[in-house]
Short mmCIF file of the C-alpha atoms (twelve columns), coordinates in Angstrom:
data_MODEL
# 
_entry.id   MODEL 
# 
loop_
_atom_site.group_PDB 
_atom_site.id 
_atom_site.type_symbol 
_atom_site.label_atom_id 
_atom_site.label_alt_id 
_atom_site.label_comp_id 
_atom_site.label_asym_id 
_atom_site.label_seq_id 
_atom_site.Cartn_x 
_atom_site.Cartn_y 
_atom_site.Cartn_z 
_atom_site.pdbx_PDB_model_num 
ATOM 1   C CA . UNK A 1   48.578 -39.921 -16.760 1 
ATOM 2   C CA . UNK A 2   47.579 -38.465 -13.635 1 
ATOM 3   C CA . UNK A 3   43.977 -38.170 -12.261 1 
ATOM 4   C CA . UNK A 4   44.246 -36.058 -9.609  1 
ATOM 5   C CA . UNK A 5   44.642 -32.224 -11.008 1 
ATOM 6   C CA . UNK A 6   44.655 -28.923 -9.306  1 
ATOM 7   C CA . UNK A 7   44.117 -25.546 -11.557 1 
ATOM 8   C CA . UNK A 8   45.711 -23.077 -9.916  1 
ATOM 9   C CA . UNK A 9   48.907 -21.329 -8.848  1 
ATOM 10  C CA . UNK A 10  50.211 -20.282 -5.907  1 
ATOM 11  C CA . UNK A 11  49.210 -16.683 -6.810  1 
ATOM 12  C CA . UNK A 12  45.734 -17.465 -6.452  1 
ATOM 13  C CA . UNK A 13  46.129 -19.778 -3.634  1 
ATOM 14  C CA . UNK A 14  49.093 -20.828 -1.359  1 
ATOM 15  C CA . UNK A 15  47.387 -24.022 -0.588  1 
ATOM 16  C CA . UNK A 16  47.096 -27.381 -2.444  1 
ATOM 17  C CA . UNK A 17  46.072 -30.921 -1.640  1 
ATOM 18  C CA . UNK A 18  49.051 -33.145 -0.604  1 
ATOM 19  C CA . UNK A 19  50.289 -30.242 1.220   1 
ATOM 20  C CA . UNK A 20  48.848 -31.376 4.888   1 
ATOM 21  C CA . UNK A 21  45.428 -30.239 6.327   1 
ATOM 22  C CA . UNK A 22  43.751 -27.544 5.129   1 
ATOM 23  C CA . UNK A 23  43.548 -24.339 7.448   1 
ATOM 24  C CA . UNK A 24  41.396 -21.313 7.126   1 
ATOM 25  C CA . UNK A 25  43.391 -19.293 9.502   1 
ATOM 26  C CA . UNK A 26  47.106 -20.686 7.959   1 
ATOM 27  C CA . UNK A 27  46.177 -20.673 4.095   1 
ATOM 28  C CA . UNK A 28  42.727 -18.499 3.990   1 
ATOM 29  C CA . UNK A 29  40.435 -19.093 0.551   1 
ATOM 30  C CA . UNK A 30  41.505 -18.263 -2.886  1 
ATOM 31  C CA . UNK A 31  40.868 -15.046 -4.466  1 
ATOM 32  C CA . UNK A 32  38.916 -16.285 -7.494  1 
ATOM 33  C CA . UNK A 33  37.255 -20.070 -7.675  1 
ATOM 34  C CA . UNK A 34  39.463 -23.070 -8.222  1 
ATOM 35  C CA . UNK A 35  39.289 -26.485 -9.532  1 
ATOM 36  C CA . UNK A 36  40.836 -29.836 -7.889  1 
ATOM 37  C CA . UNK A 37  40.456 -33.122 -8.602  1 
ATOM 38  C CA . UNK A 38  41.554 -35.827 -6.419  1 
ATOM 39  C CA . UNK A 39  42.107 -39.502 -6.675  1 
ATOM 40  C CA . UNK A 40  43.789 -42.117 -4.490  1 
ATOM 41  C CA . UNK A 41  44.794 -43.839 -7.296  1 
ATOM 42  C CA . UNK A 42  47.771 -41.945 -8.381  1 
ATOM 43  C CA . UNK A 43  48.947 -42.854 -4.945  1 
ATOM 44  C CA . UNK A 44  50.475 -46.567 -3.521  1 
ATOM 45  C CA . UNK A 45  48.179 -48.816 -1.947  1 
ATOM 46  C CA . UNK A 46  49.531 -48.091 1.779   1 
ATOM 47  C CA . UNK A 47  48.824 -44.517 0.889   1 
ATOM 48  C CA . UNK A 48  46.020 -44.218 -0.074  1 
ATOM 49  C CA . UNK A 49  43.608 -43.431 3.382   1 
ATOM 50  C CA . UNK A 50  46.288 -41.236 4.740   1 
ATOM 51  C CA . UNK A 51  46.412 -39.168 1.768   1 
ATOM 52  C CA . UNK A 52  42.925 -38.845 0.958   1 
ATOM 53  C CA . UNK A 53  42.326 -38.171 5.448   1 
ATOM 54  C CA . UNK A 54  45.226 -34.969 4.612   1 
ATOM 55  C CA . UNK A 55  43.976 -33.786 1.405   1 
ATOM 56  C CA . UNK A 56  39.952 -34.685 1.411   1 
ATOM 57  C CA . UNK A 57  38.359 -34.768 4.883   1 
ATOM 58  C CA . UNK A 58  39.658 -31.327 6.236   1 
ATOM 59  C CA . UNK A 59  36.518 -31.042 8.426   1 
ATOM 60  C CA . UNK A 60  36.480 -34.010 10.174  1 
ATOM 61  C CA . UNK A 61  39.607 -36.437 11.962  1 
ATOM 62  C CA . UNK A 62  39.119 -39.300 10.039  1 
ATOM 63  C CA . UNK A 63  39.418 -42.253 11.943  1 
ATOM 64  C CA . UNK A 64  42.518 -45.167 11.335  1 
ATOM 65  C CA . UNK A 65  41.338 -47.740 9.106   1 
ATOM 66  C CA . UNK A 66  41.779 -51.314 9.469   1 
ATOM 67  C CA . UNK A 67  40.570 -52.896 6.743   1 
ATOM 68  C CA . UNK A 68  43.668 -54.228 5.154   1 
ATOM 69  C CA . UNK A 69  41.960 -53.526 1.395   1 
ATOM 70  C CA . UNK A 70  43.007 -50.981 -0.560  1 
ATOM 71  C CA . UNK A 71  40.808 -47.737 -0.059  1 
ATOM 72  C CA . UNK A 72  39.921 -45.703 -3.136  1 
ATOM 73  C CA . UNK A 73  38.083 -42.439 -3.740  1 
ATOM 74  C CA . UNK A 74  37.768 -39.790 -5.565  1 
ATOM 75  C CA . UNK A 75  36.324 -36.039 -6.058  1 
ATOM 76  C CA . UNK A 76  36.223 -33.049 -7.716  1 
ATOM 77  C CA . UNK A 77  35.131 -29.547 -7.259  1 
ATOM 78  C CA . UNK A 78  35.335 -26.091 -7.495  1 
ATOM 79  C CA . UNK A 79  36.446 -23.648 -4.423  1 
ATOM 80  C CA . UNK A 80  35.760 -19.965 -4.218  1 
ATOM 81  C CA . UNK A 81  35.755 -17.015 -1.769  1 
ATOM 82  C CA . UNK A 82  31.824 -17.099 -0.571  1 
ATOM 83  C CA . UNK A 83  31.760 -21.280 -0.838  1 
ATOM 84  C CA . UNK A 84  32.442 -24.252 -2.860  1 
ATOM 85  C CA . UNK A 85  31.147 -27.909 -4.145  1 
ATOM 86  C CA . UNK A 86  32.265 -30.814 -4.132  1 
ATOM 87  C CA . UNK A 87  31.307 -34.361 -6.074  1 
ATOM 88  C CA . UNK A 88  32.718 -37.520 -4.321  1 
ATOM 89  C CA . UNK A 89  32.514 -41.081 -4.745  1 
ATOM 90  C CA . UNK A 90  34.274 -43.286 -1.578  1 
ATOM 91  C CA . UNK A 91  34.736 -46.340 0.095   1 
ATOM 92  C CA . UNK A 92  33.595 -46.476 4.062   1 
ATOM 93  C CA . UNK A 93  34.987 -43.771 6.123   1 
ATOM 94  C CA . UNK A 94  33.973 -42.952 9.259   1 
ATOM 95  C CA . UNK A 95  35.146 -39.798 11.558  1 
ATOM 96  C CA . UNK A 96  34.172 -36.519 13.604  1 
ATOM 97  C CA . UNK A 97  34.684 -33.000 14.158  1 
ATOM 98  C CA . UNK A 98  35.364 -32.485 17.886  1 
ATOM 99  C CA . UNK A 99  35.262 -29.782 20.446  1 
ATOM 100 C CA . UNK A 100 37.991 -26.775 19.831  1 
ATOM 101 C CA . UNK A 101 38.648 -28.038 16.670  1 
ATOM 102 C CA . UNK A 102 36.932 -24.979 14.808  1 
ATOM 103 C CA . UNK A 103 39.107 -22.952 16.946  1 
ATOM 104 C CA . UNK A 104 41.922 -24.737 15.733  1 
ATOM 105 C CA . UNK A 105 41.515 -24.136 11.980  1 
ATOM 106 C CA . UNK A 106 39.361 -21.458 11.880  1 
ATOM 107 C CA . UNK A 107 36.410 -23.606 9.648   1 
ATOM 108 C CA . UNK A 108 32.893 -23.054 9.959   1 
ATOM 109 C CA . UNK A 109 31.637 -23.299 7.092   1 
ATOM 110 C CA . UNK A 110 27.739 -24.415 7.106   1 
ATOM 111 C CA . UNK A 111 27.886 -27.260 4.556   1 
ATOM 112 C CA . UNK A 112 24.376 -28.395 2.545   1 
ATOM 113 C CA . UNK A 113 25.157 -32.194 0.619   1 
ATOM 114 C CA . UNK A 114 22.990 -34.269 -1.299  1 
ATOM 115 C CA . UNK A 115 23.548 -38.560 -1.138  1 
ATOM 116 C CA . UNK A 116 23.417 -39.811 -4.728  1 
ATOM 117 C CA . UNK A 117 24.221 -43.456 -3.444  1 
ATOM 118 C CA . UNK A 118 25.003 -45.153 0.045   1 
ATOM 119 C CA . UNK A 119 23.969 -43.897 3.778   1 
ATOM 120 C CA . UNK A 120 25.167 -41.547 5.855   1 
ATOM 121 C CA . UNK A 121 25.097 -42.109 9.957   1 
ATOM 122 C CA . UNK A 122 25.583 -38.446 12.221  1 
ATOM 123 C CA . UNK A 123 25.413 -37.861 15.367  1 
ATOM 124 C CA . UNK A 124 25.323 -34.054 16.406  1 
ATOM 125 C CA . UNK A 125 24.705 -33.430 20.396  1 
ATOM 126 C CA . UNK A 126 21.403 -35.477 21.358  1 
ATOM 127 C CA . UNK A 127 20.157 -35.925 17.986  1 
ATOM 128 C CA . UNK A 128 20.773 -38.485 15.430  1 
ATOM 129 C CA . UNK A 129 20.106 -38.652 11.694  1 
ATOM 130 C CA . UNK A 130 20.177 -40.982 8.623   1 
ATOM 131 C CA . UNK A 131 20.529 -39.831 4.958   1 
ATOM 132 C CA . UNK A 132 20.074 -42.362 2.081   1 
ATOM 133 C CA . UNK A 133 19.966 -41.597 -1.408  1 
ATOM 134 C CA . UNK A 134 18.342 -38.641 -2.641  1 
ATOM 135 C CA . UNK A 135 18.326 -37.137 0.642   1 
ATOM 136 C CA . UNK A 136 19.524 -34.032 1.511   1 
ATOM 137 C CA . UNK A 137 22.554 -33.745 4.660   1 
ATOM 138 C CA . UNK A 138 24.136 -30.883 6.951   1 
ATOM 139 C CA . UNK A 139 27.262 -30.437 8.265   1 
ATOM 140 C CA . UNK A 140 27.679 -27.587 10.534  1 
ATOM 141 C CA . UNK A 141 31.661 -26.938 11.507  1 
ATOM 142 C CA . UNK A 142 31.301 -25.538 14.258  1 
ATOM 143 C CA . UNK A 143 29.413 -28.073 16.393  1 
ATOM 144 C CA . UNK A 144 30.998 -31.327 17.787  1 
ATOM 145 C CA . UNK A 145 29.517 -34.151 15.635  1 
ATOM 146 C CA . UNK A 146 30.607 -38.153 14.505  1 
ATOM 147 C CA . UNK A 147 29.560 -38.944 10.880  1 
ATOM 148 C CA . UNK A 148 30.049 -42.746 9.302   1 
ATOM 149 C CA . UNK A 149 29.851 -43.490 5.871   1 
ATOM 150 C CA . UNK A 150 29.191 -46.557 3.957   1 
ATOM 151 C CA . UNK A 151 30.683 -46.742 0.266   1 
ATOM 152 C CA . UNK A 152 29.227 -43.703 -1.373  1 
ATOM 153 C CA . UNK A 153 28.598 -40.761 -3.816  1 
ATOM 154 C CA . UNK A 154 27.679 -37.541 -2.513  1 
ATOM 155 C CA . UNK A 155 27.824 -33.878 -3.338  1 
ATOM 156 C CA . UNK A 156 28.897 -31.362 -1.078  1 
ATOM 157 C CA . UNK A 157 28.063 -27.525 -1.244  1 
ATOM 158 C CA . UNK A 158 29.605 -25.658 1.703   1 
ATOM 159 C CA . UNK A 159 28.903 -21.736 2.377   1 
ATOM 160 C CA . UNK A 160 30.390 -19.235 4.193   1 
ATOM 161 C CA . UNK A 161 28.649 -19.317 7.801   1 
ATOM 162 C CA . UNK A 162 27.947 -15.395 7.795   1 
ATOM 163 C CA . UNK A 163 25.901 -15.816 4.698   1 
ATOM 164 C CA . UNK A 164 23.660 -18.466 6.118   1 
ATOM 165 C CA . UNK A 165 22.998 -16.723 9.572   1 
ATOM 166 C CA . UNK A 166 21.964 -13.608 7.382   1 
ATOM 167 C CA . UNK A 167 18.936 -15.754 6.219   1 
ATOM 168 C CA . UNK A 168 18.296 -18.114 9.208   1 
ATOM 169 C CA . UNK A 169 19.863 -16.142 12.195  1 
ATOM 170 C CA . UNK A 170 22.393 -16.490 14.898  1 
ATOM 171 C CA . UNK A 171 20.699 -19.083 15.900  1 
ATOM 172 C CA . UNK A 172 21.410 -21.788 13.550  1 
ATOM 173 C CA . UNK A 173 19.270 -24.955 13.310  1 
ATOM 174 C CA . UNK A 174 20.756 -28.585 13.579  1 
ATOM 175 C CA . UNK A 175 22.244 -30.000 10.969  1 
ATOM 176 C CA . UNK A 176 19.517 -33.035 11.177  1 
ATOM 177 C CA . UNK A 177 16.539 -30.413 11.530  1 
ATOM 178 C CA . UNK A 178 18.025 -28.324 8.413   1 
ATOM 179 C CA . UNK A 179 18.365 -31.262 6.161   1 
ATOM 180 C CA . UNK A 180 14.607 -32.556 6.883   1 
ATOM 181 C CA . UNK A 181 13.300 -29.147 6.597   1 
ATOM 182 C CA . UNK A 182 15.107 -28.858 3.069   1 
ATOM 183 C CA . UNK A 183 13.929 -32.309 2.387   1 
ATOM 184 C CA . UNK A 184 10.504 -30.749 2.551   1 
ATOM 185 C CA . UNK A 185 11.147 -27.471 0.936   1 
ATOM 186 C CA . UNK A 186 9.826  -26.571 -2.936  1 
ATOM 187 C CA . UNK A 187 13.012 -24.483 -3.151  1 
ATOM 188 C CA . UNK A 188 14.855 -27.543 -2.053  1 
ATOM 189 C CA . UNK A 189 14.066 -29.779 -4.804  1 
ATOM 190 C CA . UNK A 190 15.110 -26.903 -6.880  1 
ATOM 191 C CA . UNK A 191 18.357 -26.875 -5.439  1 
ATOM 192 C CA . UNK A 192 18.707 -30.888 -5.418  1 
ATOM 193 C CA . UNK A 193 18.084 -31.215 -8.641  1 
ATOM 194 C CA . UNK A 194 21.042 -28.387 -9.914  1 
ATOM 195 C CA . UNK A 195 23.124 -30.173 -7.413  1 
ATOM 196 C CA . UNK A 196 22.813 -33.670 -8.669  1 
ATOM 197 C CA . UNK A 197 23.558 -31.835 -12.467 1 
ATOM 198 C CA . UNK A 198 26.455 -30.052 -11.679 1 
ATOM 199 C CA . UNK A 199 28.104 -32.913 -9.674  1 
ATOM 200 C CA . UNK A 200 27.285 -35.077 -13.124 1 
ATOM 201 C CA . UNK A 201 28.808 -32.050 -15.473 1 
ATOM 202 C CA . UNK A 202 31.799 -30.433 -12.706 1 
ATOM 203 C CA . UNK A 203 34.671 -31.961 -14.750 1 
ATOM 204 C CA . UNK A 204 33.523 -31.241 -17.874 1 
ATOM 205 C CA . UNK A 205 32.531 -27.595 -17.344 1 
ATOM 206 C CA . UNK A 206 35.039 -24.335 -18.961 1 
ATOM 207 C CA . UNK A 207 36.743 -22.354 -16.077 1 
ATOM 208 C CA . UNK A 208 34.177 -19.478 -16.525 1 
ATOM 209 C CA . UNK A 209 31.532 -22.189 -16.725 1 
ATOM 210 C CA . UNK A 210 32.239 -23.280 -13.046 1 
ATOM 211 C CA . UNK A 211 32.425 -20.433 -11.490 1 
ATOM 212 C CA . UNK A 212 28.980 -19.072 -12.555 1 
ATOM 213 C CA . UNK A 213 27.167 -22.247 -11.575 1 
ATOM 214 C CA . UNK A 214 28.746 -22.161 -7.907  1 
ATOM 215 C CA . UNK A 215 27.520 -18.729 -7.236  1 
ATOM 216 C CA . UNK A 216 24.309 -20.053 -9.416  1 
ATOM 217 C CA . UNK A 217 24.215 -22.724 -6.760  1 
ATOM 218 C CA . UNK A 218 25.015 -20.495 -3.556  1 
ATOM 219 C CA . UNK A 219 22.442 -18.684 -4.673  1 
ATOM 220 C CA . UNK A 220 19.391 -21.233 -5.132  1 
ATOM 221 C CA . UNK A 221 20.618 -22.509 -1.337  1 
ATOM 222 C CA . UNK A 222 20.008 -19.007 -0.497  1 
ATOM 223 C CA . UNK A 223 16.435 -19.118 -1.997  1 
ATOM 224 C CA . UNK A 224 15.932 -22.942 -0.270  1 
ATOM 225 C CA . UNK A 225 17.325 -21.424 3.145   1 
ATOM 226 C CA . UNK A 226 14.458 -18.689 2.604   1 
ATOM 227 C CA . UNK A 227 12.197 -21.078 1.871   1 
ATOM 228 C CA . UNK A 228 13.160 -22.668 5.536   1 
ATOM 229 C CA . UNK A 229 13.037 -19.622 6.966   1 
ATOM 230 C CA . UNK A 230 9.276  -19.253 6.321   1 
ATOM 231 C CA . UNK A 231 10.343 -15.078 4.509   1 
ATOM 232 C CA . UNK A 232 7.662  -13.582 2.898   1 
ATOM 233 C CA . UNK A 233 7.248  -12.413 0.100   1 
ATOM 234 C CA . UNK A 234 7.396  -8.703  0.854   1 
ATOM 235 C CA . UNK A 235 10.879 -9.233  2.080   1 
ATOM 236 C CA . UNK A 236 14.368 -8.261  0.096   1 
ATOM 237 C CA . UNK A 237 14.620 -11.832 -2.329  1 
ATOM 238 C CA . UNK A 238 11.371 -13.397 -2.890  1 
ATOM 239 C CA . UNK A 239 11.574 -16.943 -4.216  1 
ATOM 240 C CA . UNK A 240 10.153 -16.103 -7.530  1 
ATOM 241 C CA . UNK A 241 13.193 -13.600 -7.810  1 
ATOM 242 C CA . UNK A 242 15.966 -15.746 -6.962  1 
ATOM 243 C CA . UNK A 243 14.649 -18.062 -9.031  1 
ATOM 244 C CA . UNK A 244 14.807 -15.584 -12.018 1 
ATOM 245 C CA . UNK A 245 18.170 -14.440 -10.874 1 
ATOM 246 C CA . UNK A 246 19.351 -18.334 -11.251 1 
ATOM 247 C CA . UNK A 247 18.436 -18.319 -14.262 1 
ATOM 248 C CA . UNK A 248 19.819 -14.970 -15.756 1 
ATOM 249 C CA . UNK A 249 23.320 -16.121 -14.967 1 
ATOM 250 C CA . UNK A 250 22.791 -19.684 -16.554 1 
ATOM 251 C CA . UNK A 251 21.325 -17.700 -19.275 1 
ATOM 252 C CA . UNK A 252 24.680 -15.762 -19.641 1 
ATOM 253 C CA . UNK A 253 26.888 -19.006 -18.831 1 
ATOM 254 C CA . UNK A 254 24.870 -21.306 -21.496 1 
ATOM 255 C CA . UNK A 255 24.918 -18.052 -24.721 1 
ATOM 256 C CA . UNK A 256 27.429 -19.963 -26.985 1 
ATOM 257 C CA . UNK A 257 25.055 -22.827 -27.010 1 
ATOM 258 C CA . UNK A 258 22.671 -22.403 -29.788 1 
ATOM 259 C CA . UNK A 259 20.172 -25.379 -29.086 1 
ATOM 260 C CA . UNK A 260 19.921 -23.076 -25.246 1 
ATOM 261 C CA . UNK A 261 15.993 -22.495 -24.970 1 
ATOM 262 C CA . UNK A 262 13.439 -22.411 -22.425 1 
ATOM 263 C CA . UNK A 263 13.054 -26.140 -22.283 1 
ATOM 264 C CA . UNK A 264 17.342 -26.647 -21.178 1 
ATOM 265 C CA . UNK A 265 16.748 -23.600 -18.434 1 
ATOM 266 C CA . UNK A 266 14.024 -25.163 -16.863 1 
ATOM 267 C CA . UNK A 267 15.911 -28.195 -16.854 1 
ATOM 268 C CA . UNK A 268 19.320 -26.751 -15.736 1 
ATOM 269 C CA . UNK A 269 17.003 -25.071 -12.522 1 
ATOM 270 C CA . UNK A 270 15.348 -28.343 -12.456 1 
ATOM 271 C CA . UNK A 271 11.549 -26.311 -12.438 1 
ATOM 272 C CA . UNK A 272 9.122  -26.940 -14.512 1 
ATOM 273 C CA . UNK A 273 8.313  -24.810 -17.556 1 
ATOM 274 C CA . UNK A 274 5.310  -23.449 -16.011 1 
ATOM 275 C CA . UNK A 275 6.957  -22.172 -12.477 1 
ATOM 276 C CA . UNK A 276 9.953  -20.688 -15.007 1 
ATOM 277 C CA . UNK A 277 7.128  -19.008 -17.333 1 
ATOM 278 C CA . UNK A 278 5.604  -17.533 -14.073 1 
ATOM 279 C CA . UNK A 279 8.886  -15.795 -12.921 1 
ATOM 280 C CA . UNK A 280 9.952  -14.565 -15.937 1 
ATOM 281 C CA . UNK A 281 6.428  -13.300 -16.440 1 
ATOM 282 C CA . UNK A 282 7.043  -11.639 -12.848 1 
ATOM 283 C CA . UNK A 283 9.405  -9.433  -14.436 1 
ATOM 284 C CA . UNK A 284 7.458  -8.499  -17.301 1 
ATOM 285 C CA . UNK A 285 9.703  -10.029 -20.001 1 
ATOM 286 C CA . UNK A 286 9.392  -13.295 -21.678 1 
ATOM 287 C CA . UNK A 287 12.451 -16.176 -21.445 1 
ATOM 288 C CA . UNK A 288 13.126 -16.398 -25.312 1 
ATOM 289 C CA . UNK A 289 13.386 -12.944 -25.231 1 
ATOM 290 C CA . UNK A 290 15.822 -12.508 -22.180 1 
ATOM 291 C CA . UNK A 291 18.082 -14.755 -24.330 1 
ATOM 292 C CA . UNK A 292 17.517 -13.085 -27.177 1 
ATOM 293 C CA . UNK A 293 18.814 -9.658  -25.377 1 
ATOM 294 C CA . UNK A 294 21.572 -11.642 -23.325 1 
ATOM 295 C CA . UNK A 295 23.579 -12.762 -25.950 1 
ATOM 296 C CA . UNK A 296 23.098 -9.426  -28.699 1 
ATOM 297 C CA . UNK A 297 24.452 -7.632  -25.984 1 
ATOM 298 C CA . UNK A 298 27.029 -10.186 -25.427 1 
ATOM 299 C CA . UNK A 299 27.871 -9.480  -28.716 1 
ATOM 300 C CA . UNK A 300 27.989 -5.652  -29.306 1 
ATOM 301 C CA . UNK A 301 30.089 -5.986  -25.981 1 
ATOM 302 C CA . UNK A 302 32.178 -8.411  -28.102 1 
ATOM 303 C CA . UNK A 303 32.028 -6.393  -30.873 1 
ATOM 304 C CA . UNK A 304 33.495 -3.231  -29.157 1 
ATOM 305 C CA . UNK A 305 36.477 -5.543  -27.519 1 
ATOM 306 C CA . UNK A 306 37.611 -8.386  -29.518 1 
ATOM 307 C CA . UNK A 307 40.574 -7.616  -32.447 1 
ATOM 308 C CA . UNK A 308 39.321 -7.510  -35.473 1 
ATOM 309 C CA . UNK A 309 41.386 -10.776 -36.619 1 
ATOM 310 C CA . UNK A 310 38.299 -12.124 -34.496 1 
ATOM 311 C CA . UNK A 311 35.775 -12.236 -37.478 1 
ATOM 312 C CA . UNK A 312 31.704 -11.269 -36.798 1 
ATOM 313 C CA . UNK A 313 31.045 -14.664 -37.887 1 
ATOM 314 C CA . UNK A 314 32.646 -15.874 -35.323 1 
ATOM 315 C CA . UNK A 315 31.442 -13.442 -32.612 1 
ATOM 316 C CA . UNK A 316 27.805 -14.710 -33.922 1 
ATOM 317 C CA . UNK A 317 28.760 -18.069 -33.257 1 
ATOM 318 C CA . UNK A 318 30.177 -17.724 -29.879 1 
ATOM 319 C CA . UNK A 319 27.060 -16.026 -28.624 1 
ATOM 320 C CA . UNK A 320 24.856 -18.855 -30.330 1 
ATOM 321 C CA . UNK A 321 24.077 -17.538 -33.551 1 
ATOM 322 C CA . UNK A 322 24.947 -20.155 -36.210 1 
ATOM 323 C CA . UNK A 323 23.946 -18.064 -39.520 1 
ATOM 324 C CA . UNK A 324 25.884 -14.587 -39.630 1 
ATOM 325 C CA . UNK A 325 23.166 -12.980 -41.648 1 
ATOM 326 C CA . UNK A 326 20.314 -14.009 -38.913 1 
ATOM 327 C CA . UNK A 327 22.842 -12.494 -36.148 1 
ATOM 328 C CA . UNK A 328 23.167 -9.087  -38.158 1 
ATOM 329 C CA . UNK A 329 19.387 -8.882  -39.044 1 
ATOM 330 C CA . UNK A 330 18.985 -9.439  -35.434 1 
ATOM 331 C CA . UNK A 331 21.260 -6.832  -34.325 1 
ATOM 332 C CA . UNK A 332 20.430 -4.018  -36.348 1 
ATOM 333 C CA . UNK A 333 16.891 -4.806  -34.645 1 
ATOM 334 C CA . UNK A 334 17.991 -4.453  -31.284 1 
ATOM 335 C CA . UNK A 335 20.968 -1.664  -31.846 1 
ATOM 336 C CA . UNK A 336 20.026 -0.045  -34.945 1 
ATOM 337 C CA . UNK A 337 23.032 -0.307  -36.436 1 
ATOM 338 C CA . UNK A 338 24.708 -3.041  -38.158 1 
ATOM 339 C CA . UNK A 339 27.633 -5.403  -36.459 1 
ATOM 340 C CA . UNK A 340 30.117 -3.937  -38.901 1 
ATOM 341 C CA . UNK A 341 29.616 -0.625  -37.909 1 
ATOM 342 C CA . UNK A 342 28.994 -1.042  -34.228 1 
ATOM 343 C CA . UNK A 343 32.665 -2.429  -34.713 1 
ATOM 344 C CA . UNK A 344 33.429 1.455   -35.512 1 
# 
């Protein structure tokens, strides 16, 4: 069976690995996110670098290898219009990004990645930086740079370059200045941590399930780019905020799941319970409560839609309610009406 897997057709997006490089200006970004997973396994021995250079390692020119051993890697990840993220695990590579090449396939994407295992070597103008497990990388595509690699694991979250300049400016920091300053950010760790458990959960995850935790994601590099920034808190996201809007849309990706409480969230955002308590309590609303309301309305809204071959049993389980008679008590609470005749 194959490995490598791509979920989409050519509707959503007229590119797919295997099909040559990559190319913002030739293939653009697809309209809704993606999934792809890759593997040089399903390919022959002699194959194996070229295909992963064509298919994998868009923004750099990978180097020719000459160790005569048979390469392998792999990766997954999921690729929408305002970013994507990537998990990959690799043998040595080694390659750069050079002057006019930006130009040339219209990528400049500001990328944020996390090593799990291995080093990373990059060289970017005058300035040279190391990244070893646990540390945080940058990648910025529109600046001339050499990276190295040695055997790795890594995840990759890359963003659309106008959304980072709206928080940092024109002006964009190095990539080595970025990654230490992220290193060193409270809002970083945050975003480490819910990058190191998606990368662990990406090929296990529904469709719908993806694509709300890479806009979760995007958005807790947003609140760890703020962070950078040095915004206040008077300013239009404060980090108490984002951090509560992270959490709202884990909230409504994690309903079904009736063991979900305030113990999984603050793991998921990778907080502790007492930072989570404190921006919940910011909006004046309390987290078992936000649940609570998330998934009744879920289900009224399921309720009103679904055919009625779709029993309310089963609408209470797939918004985490495991006894129907708890769900309707709960209901008529909220709506003041039962399920059965909010189902009209």
């Amino acid at each position: 069976m194959k490995r490598s897997t791509v979920d989409w057709s050519k509707d959503a997006w007229n590119w797919r690995p295997g099909e040559g490089r990559w190319s913002m200006r030739r293939h653009g970004l697809p309209k809704a996110a993606v999934y792809a997973r890759l593997d040089t396994r399903d390919h022959r021995p002699h194959e194996r670098y070229d295909f992963w250079r064509e298919a994998a390692l868009y923004e750099i020119d990978a180097d020719r290898r000459s160790d005569p051993s048979p390469f392998l890697a792999e990766g997954a990840g999921v690729i929408g219009p305002g970013g994507s993220i990537f998990t990959t695990r690799s043998h040595a590579l080694a390659g750069g990004r050079h002057r006019g090449q930006s130009e040339r396939d219209g990528g400049d994407d500001i990328a944020i990645g996390l090593v799990l295992s291995g080093k990373r070597r990059h060289e970017e103008g005058d300035e040279r930086s190391l990244a070893t497990a646990g540390q945080f990388f940058a990648f910025d595509a529109r600046s001339e740079s050499r990276l190295s690699w040695t055997a790795f694991e890594a995840v990759h979250l890359a963003m659309r370059r106008e959304r980072a300049e709206a928080i940092l400016g024109p002006q964009l920091p190095s990539s080595a200045a970025l990654a230490r300053w992220l290193g060193a950010s409270p809002a970083g760790r945050i975003l480490a941590a819910q990058m190191r458990a998606l990368a662990g959960e990406i090929d296990n995850l529904h469709p719908d399930e993806r694509s709300s935790l890479l806009q979760i994601t995007l958005d807790l590099a947003d609140l760890a780019l703020r962070d950078v920034a040095g915004r206040t808190e008077d300013e239009d996201l404060d980090v108490a905020g984002s951090v509560f809007t992270a959490a709202m849309r884990l909230i409504d990706v994690n309903l079904a799941n009736p063991a979900f409480d305030p113990d999984m969230l603050a793991g998921l955002l990778g907080c502790s319970r007492a930072t989570l308590y404190r921006c919940f309590a910011e909006q004046d609303i309390a987290i078992a409560e936000a649940i609570r309301a998330r998934r009744l309305a879920r289900a009224r809204d399921m309720l009103l839609r679904a055919p009625r071959s779709v029993s309310i049993a089963e609408i209470a389980m797939r918004c985490g309610y495991l006894d129907p008679a708890h769900f309707s008590r709960l209901f008529r609470q909220e709506f003041g009406v039962s399920p059965t005749d909010a189902r009209g």
